[in-house]
N, C-alpha and C positions, 0 to 999 in steps of 0.2 A: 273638352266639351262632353263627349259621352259617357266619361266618371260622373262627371257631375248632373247631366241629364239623368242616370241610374241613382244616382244618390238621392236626387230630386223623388225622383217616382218612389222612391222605397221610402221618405222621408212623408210624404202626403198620403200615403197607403197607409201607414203608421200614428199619423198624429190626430185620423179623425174616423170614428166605426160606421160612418155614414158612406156604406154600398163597398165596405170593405173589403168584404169576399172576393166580388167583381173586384177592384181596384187590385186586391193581391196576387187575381189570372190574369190581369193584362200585364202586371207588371212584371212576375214573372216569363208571361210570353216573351217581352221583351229585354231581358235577360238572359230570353234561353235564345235570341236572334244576337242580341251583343253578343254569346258568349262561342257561337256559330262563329260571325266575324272574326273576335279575337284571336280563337283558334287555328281558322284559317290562316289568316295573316303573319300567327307563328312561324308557319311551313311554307306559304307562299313570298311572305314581304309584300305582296301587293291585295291584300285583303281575299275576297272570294275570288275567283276566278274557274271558267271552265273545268280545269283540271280536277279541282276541289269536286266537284259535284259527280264527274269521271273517278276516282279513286274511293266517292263516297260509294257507288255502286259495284267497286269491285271489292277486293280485299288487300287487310292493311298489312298481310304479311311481307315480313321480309324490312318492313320499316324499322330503324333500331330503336333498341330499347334507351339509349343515353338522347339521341336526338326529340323522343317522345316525352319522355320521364316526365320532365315538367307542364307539355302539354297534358298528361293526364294528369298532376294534379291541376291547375287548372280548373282542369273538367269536371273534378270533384267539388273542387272548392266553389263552382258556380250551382251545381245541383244540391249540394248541402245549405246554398244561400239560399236557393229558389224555395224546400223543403222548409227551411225554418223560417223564411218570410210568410208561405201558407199556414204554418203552424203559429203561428204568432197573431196573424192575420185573426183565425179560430177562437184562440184562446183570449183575445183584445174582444170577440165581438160576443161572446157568449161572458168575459167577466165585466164589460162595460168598464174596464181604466183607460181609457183615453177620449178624449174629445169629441162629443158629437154636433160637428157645427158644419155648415153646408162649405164655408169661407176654404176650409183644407181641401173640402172637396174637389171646387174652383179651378185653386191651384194645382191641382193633380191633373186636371185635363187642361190645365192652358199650357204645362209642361209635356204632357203628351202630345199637343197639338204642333209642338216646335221640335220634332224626332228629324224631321228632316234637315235641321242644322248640323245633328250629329252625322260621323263621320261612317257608322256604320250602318244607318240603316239604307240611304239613298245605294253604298255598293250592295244590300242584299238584293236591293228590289232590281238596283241594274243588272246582277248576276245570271237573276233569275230571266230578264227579256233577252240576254245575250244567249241565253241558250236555243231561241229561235231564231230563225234570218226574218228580217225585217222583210218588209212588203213595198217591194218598188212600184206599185201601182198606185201607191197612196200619196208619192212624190212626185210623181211622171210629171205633173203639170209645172214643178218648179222649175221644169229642166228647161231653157232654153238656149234657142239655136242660137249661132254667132250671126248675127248681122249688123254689126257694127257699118258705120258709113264716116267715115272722117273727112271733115270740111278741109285740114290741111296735114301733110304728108311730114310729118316729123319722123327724125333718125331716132333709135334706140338703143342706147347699149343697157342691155339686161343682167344685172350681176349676182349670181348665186355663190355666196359665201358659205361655205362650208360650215354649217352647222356655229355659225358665228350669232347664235341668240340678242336679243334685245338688254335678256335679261343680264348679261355681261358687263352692262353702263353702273349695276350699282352689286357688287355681290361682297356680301359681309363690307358694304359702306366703302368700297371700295370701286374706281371707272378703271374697267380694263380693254375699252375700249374707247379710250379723250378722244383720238382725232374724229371717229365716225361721228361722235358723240357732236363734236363739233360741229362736223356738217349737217347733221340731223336736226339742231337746231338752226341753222338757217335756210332751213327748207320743208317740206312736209315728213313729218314723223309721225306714221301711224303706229300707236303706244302698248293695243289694245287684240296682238294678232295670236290668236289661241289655235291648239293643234287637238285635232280630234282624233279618230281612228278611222284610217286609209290615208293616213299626214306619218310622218316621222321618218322617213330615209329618204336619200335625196334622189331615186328615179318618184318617188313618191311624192318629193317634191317639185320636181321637176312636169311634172302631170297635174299637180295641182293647180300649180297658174297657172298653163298653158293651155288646160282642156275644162279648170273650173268643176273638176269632180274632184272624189276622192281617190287615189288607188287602190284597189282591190282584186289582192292577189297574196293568197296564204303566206305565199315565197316568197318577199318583196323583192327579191332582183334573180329572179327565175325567168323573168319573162325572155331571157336567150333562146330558153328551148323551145320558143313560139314565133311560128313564120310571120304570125300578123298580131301588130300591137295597138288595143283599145281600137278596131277597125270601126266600130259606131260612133267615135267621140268625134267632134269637130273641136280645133287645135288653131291657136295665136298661128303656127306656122305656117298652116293652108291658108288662113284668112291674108296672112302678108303676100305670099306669093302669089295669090290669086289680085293682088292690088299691086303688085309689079314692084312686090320689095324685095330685095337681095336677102336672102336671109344666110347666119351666116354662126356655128357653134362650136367655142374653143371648151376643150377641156383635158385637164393633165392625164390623164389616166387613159385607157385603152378604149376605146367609144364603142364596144362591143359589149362591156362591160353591165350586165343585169336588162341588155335588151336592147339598151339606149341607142344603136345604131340604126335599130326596124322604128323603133320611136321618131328620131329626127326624121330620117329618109322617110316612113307613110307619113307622119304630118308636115311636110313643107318645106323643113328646113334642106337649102341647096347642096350646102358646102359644111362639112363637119371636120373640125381638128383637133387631131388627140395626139395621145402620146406617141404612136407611129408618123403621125405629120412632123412632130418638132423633129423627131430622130433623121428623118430621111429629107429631108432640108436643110437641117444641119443648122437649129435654131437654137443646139443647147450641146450642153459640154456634159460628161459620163455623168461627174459628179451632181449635175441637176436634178438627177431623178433618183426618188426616195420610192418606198415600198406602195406609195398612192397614186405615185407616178409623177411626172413634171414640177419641179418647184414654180411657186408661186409668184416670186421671182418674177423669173423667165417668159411665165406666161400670162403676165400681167402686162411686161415688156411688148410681148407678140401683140397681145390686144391691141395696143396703143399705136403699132405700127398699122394694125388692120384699119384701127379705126380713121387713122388718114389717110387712108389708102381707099378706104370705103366712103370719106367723106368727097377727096378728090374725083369719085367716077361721078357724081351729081344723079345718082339713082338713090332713091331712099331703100335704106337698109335698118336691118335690127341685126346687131350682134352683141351676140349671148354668151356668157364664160361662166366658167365654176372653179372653183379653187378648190384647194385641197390640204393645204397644209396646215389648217385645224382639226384633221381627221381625230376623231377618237382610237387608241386612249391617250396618247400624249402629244399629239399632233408633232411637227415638224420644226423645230427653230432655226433660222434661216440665218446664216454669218452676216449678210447685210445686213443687217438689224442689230447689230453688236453694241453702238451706240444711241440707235434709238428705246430702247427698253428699258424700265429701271431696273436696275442690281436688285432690288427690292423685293421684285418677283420670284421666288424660288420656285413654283410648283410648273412641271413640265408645259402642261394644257396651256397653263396663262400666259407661259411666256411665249409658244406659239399663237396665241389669242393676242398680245399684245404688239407683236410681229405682225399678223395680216392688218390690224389695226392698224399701224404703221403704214404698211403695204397698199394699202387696197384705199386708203385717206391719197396717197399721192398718186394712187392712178385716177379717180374721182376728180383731183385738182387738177391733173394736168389733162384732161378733157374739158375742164372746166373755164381753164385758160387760154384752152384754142381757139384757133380762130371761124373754128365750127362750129362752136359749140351753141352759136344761137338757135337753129335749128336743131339741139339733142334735147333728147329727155332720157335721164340717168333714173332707176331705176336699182334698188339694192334690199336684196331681200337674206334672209336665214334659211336657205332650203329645208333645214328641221330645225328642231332644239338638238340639244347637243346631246349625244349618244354617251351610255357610262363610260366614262372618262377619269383622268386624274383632277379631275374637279369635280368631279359628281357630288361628293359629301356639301361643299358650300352651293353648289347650284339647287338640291334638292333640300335644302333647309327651310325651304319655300317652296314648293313644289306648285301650287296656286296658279303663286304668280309669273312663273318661270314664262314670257312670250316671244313670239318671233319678231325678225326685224324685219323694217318695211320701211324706206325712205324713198320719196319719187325726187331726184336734184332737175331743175329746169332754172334757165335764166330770167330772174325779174319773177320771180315765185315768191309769195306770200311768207313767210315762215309761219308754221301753225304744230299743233299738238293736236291729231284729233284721235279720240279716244273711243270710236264706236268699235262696239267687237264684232271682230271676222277672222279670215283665216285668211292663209294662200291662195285660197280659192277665187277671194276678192282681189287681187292685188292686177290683172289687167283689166277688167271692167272699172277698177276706179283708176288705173292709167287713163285708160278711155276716153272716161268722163271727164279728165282733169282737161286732155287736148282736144275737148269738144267735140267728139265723135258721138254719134244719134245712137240709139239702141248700144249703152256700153256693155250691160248685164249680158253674159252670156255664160251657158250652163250651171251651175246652183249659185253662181258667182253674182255679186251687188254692187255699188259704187260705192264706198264707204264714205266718200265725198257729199253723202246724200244724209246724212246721221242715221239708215233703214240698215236693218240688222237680217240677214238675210236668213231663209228660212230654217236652211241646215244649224246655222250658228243657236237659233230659236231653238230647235229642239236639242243641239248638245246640249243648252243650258239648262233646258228642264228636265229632260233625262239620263244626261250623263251618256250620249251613245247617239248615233247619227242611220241605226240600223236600217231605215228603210232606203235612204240615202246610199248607203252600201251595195245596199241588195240591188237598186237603179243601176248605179256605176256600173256592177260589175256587169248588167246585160250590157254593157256596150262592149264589151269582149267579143263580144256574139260567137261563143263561145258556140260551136256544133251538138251535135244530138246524138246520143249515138242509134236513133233511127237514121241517119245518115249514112252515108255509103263509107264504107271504113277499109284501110288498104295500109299495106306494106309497101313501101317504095322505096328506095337507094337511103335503104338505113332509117328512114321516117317514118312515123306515125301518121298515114294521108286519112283526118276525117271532111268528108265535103271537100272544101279546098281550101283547110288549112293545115300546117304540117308541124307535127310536134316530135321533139326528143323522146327516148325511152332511158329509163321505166317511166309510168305516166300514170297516174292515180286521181279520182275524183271523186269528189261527192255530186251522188246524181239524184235528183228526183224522182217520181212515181210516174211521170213521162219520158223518163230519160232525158232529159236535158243535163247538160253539163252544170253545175253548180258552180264548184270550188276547184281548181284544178295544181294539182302539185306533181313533182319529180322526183326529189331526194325524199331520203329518211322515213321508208314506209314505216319501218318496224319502230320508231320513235314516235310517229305521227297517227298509225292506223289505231290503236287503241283508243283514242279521244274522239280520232276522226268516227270510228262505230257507232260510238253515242250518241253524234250527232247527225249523224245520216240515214237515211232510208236504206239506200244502196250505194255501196261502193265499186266503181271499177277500177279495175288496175291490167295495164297491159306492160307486158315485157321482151324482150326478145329471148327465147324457150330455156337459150344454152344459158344464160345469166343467171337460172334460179334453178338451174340442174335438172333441167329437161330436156331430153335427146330428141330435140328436133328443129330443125334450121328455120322456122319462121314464128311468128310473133305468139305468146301465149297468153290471152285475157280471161279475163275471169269478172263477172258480177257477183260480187257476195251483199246478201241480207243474212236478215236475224236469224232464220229459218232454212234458207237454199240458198246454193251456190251453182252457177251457172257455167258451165266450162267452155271456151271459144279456142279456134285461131285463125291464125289471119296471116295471107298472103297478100300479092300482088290484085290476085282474085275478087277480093273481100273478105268479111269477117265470116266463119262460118262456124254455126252452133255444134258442137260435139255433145255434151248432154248434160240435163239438169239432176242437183242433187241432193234431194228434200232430207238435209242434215241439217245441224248448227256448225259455222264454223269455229274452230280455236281462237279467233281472233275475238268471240263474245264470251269468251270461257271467263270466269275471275282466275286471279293468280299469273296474269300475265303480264311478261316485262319485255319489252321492245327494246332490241340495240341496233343501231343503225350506225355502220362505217365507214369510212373509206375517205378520198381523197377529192369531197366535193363539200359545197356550203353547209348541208341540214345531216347533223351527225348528233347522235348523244343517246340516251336514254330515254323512256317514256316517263315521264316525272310528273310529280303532285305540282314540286316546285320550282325553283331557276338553278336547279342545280343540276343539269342534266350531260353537260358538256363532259368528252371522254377526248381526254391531250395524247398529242401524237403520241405514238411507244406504244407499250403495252400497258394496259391497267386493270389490275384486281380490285376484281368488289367483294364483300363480307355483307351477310345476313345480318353480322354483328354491328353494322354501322348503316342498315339499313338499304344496300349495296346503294351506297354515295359516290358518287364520283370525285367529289372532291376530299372525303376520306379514304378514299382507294389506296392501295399502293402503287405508286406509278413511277412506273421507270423510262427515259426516253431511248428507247433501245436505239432508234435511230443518230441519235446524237453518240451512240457509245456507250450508255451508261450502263453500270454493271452496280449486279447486287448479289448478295451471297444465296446460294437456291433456300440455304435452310430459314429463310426469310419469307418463302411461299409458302413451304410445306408446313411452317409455325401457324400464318395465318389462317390456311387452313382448317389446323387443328388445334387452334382457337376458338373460330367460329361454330365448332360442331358440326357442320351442314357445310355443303361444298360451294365454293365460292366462284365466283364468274371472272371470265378472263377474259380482254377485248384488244385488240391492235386497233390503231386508228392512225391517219391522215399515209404514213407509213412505218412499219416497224422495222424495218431494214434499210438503213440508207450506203452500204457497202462495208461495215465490219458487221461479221457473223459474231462475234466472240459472246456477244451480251444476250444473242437470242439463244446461241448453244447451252448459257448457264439457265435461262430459262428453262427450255426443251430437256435438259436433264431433272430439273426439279419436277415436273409436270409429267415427266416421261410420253411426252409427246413428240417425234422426232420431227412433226411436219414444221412445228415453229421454227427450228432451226433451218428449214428448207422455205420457207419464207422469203418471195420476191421484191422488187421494188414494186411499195402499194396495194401489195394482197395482202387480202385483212384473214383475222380469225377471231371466231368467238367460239367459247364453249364454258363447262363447269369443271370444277375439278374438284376434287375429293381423294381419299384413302383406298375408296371402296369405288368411286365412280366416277367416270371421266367421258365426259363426250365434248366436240366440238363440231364447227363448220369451218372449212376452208374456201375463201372465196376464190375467183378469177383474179390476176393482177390488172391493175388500173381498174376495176370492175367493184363500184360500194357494196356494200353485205349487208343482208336485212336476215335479221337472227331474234328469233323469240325464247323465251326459257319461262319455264312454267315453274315459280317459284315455290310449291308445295312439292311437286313432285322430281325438280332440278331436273327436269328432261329440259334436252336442247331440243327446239322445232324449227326446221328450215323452213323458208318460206314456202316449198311448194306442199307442206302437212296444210299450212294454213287453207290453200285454195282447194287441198284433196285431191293431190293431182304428183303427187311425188311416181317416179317409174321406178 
């Protein structure tokens, strides 16, 4: 469509000299907005994005020359078109050889008028609104409370399958999932359930039908390092327990896991079991448990003993479970299933996908078969789409149409297709509605049982982004000020009364309010995060970033001053202001972030930014890529000859960067000693379990940083001048 839309406009521009001039600046404009998209989209995959507009404003050193090569012809080849379309344009209107009729004209702006079918102009204009935070005042009124009133007290079992999409029932004309597929037409399937931004991983989804917002939190499963989760939101969970239902949440994996325990436990739910319940009850054998934790199996089995267990007490309950053995990227294939799957299947994901498919049809049926079942309502959702996986090439061949699953199973149900678009968001307001409960709607959430398209779903559709919706959500963090009373307490960050992990980094406003709040990966993160903030805070504990002194070290930086703090048991107390710019707004700067927690990698244009456990060298030459790196997994053993470092080296001309990550030492020395002799650096070789190192290295110049063990490293290098800069140069505060 956008070949042909430029083909169009240059085609109409050309065939008639009526308002030509004009006609050959628009149409170059819009040529030189394609050719913006195009570009980006080379480097990122996902068209414009933040990052783009971030690297626009600093510099492109350091990017390689083989990765760009073709982006800049491109660039040519679109300037040289735009050039000889004006000149063409000139010389058509001043020799009179082309058609002067109004009819060409017409058509030139009824093809303009249809820019927004194209593919690139709706992401520039999104790009551009994504670069402010939306205005939560302007949705406040959508938000409402939960006041649901239900005339009769039905049981729930609530089931989040693992990234088990919709979109799975037909992909390249094939159903790899018949049996849901099955139940789904004998009962409500909602066809039409789209994912927007604060949707996409499953505490995200798991917040989105329960509380009917979005998730909103840069880290999506950071929320560990916070005492209090979504404390403004009102939650399915509170609403049950407060109506005297049992509530009750199984799930494989360790329920600590991205927050989820301060989750259940503040919103309602009583009784939580994870992976430490099946262990210490003795409800599963070693072999049950895979790297996501609890097979599915097993904990499909538990359910079902709960669920008579829970029907037998004659209290209404809602119990909730999540699976796991779809995990991305190959999910889990489970031996029971040996004969239900076809041979057919090769690809790892499906044959897991066709496994729970299996799985989760006979645990539906045999609730369905009970002798309780007349008072359940089954409930089976797709906590997200499916994360990149060993299916992603056929799932994203359509990316459009790719939607979540939503099946409500109830006995003596209509069977229906109803196709209004919505999200997670809607999926218990229109439970709600379906069991006749008064006021189903609750927080941006609508009954889809109604054919009303609720407001959020409204404006993702017409502007591609749900920003002011975002910006609402996230005040329900009520996230503190740091006019608040701020404190050091038994290892914590006390601000007001709630208590967060360290290190701890935010985007704050011109009132100081808390914005955006993150943990890991400053040095990855803080370069994008400048641009888009006012002020940033960041507090640490002193000795973590090489400051001699036992209590907490914060720091406000803007464009202009940096503010220096610490903070005791006391309070926060000002030390002094320092009307400088910091390194962190310098161009030329490249953020590496390590260690042995989730947000690690490099500060990147685009999705290449991931640095694999071991050690790995970046080159100037290759644009220091991480995935053109040289990378050896020193932890596993692996050994490489030194004169393989000191080549690239001196290959590159310019010294290249060298990073440990998750760990480089997992108990043989042998591979970091050949290292540490190439480098002549002897610290690598002395190198702990999980203490990281970054630095440069060169013929002529060699610097690094050595972290703490178990302690992440946040390391910047100034790519024109290959200085390494600790993080405390950045605040101005290095002793």
């Amino acid at each position: 469509m956008d070949y042909i839309f430029i083909l169009l406009l240059v085609s109409f521009t050309l065939l008639s000299r009526k308002i030509i001039i004009t006609k050959s600046i628009i149409t170059s404009l819009c040529i030189l907005i394609f050719a913006f998209w195009f570009i980006s989209n080379l480097f990122t995959g996902q068209g414009i994005t933040d990052a783009v507009y971030y690297h626009l404003a600093n510099t492109s050193r350091g990017v390689s020359l083989d990765d760009i090569k073709w982006k800049v012809v491109a660039s040519i080849i679109f300037i040289v078109s735009i050039t000889a379309l004006i000149a063409i344009s000139c010389w058509l209107k001043k020799t009179k050889k082309t058609f002067n009729t109004h009819f060409v004209t017409v058509l030139f702006f009824v093809t303009l008028f249809s820019i927004n079918a194209t593919n690139f102009f709706p992401n520039v204009v999104r790009s551009i609104k994504n670069l402010s935070y939306g205005d939560g005042d302007l949705v406040a009124s959508d938000y409402q409370p939960l006041k649901a009133i239900a005339d009769k007290k039905y049981n729930y079992v609530f089931i989040y399958a693992e990234g088990l999409e919709r979109s799975l029932q037909d992909l390249d004309g094939k159903n790899f999932t018949p049996h849901l597929k099955e139940i789904a037409d004998n009962n409500l399937d909602f066809t039409n359930l789209q994912q927007t931004q604060g949707m996409g991983w499953t505490m995200a989804g798991i917040v989105n039908t329960q509380c009917a917002i979005p998730l909103v939190l840069p880290q999506g499963n950071a929320a560990e390092n916070l005492s209090h989760f979504l404390s403004g939101a009102q939650c399915i969970g509170s609403w049950f327990t407060h109506n005297n239902y049992t509530t009750e949440f199984i799930r494989g994996s360790d329920k600590e896991f991205a927050g989820g325990d301060k989750f259940f436990t503040q919103h309602g739910w009583r009784y939580q079991h994870d992976k430490e319940y099946f262990i210490s009850h003795d409800l599963i054998r070693p072999e049950q448990i895979s790297g996501w934790g609890v097979h599915d199996d097993a904990l499909l089995e538990h359910s079902y003993q709960e669920y008579e267990r829970l029907s037998a007490s004659k209290q209404p309950f809602v119990l909730s479970l999540l699976t796991v053995n779809t995990h991305a990227p190959s999910g889990t294939f489970l031996s029971v299933c040996d004969n239900h799957v076809p041979t057919s299947i090769k690809n790892a994901m499906l044959r897991s996908v066709a496994c729970s498919d299996y799985l989760i049809a006979n645990f539906i049926k045999k609730i369905s078969a009970s002798k309780n079942f007349d008072n359940t309502v089954i409930v089976l959702v797709s906590d997200h789409l499916m994360m990149a996986n060993d299916a992603s090439d056929l799932l994203n061949s359509d990316k459009d149409s790719r939607r979540n699953r939503f099946v409500i199973i109830k006995k003596d149900i209509t069977p229906q297709k109803i196709n209004t678009p919505g999200t997670l968001i809607d999926v218990w307001p229109t439970v709600f509605d379906l069991t006749n409960s008064k006021n189903p709607s609750f927080g941006f959430g609508v009954s889809l049982l109604r054919d009303h398209q609720s407001s959020l779903i409204k404006m993702f559709a017409k502007n591609g982004n749900i920003n002011d919706y975002l910006a609402y959500a996230s005040t329900l963090w009520e996230f503190p000020s740091l006019n608040d009373k701020i404190e050091y307490i038994s290892g914590k960050l006390r601000i007001n009364n709630q208590k967060f992990n360290m290190p701890l980094y935010a985007s704050v406003d011109n009132k100081n309010n808390i914005k955006e709040l993150y943990f890991d990966g400053f040095a990855k993160n803080a370069p994008l995060l400048s641009m888009k903030s006012d002020v940033i805070f960041y507090a640490n504990i002193c000795e973590n970033i090489n400051i001699n002194r036992s209590d907490v070290c914060a720091y406000k930086i803007s464009k202009n001053k940096i503010e220096q703090y610490y903070i005791d048991e006391r309070g926060m107390h000002h030390i002094k202001a320092i009307d400088k710019e910091s390194i962190l707004y310098t161009k030329n700067l490249l953020g590496i972030s390590t260690g042995f927690v989730p947000d690690t990698g490099i500060s990147s244009v685009s999705n290449d930014y991931l640095i694999k456990r071991g050690m790995t060298f970046m080159s100037s030459e290759n644009g220091f890529s991480p995935s053109k790196a040289l990378y050896i997994d020193t932890c596993a053993g692996e050994k490489t000859d030194s004169s393989v470092i000191t080549k690239l080296a001196k290959k590159s001309g310019e010294p290249i960067i060298f990073a440990s990550n998750d760990s480089a030492f997992c108990g043989d020395k042998k591979a970091l000693s050949e290292i540490a002799t190439a480098l002549n650096i002897k610290d690598v070789a002395d190198l702990s379990f999980r203490q990281q190192i970054t630095g440069i290295y060169s013929k002529n110049k060699t610097q690094y940083v050595v972290g703490k063990p178990n302690v992440p490293l946040d390391v910047f290098i100034d790519t024109k001048t290959f200085d390494v800069i600790k993080i405390c140069e950045i605040f101005l505060d290095c002793q």
